[in-house]
C-alpha positions as CSV (number, residue, x, y, z in Angstrom):
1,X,-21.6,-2.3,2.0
2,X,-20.5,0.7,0.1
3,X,-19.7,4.0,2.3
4,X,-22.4,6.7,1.4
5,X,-19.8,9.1,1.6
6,X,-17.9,7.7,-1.4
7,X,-21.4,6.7,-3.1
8,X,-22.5,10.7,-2.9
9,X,-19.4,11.9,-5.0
10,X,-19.4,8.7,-7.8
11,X,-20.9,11.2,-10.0
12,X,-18.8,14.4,-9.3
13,X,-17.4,15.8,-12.7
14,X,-13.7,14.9,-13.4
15,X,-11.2,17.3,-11.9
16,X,-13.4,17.7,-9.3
17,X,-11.4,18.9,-5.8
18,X,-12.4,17.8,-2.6
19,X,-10.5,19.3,0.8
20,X,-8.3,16.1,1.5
21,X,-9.4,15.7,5.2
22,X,-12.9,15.3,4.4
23,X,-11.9,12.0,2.1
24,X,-9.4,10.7,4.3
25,X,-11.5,11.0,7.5
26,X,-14.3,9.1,5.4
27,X,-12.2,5.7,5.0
28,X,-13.5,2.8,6.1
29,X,-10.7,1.6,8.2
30,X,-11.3,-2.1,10.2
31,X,-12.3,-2.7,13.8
32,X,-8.0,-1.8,14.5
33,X,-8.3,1.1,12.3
34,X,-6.5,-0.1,9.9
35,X,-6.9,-0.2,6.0
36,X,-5.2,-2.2,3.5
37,X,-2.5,-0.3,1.3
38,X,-1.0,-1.9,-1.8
39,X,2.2,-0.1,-3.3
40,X,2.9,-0.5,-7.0
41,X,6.2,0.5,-8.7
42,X,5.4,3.9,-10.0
43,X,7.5,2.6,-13.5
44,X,6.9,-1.1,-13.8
45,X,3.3,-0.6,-12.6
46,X,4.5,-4.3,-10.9
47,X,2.4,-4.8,-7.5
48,X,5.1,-5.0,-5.0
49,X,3.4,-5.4,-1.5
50,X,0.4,-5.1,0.5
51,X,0.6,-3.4,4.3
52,X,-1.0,-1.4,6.5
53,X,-1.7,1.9,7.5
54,X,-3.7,3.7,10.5
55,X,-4.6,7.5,9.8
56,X,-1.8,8.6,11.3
57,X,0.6,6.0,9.2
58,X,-1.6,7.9,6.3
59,X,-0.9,11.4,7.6
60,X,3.2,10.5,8.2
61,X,3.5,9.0,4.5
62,X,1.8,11.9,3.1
63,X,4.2,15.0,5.5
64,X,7.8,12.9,4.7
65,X,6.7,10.9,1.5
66,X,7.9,7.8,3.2
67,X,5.8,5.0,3.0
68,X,4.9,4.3,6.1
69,X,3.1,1.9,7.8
70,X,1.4,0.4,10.7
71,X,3.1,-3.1,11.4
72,X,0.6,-5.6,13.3
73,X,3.0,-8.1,14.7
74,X,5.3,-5.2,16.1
75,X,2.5,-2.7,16.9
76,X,4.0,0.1,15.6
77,X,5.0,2.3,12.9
78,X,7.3,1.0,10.3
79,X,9.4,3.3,7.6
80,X,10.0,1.4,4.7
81,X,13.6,0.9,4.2
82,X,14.6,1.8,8.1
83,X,16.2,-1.5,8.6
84,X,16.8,-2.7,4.9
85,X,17.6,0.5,3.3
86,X,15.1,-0.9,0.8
87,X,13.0,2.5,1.0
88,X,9.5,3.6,-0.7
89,X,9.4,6.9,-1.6
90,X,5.7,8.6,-2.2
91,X,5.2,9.2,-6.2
92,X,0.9,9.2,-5.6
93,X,-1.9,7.9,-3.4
94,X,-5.2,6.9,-4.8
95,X,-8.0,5.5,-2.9
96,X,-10.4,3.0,-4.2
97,X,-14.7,3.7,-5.2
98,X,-15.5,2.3,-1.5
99,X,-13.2,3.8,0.2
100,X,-11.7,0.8,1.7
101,X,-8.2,0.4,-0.1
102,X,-5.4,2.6,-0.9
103,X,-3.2,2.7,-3.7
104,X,0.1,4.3,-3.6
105,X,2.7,4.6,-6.7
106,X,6.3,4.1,-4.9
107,X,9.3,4.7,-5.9
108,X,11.4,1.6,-5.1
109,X,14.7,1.2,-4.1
110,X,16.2,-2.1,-3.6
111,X,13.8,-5.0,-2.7
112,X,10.3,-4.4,-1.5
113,X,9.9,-7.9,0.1
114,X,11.7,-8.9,3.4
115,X,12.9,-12.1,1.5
116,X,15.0,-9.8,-0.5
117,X,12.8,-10.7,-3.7
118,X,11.9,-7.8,-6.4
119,X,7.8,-7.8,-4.8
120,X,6.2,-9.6,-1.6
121,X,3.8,-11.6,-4.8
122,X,6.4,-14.3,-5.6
123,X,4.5,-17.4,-5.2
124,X,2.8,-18.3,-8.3
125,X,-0.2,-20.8,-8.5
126,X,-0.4,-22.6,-11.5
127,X,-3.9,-24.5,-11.3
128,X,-3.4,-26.9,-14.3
129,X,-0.8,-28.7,-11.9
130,X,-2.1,-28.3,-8.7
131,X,1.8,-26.7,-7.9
132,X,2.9,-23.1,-6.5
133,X,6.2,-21.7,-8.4
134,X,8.3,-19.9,-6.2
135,X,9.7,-16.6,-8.7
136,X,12.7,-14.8,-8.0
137,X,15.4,-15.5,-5.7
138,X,15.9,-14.2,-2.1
139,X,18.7,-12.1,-1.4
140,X,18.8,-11.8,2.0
141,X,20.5,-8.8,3.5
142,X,23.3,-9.3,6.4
């Protein structure tokens, strides 16, 4: 079901402003208050990962322009690149037609996937064989 919020401004002129609280507190986060973030390498345009973020995880990103978001298995925020050094730094945020998906251009350093690889995306399904293709080695950090 599409938000009527995001339905009333599909036919605003381009270069249109709207105050960036009244879009962000419009998003259709889950039942957790979550929504669904995918970062893409600002250059590359590759897709490197899909996370997490509550508003506040929003709010954090956008003050420091650290990616950061809301992990789910540890309940609580998570800096990109705290551990691994393998940080995301904030190049742009777009937010999808619904309002149910962010986009963020990152700037990448190091891995973006805990395995090490170049993106989270490295299981390949080919369907004329019935057979995943793993891409990319890991390079685990010590």
């Amino acid at each position: 079901m599409q938000n009527s919020y995001f339905q009333s401004i599909e036919k605003l002129p381009s270069e249109s402003l709207l105050p960036i609280n009244e879009v962000l507190d419009q998003l259709a986060f889950n039942d957790q208050g979550l929504i669904p973030v995918i970062s893409q390498d600002f250059i590359s345009k590759d897709v490197l990962m899909m996370a997490w973020m509550n508003r506040t995880a929003i709010d954090k990103t956008l003050d420091t322009g650290k990616m950061t978001y809301w992990s789910r298995s540890r309940n609580k925020f998570w800096v990109k690149g705290d551990t691994s050094g393998h940080f995301q730094d904030l190049i742009s945020m777009s937010i999808d037609c619904d309002g149910d998906v962010i986009l963020c251009q990152v700037k990448q350093t190091g891995a973006a996937c805990h395995t090490g690889r170049k993106n989270c995306f490295y299981l390949s399904v080919d369907t004329n064989t019935n057979k995943i293709t793993i891409i990319g080695d890991a390079q685990y950090n010590s």
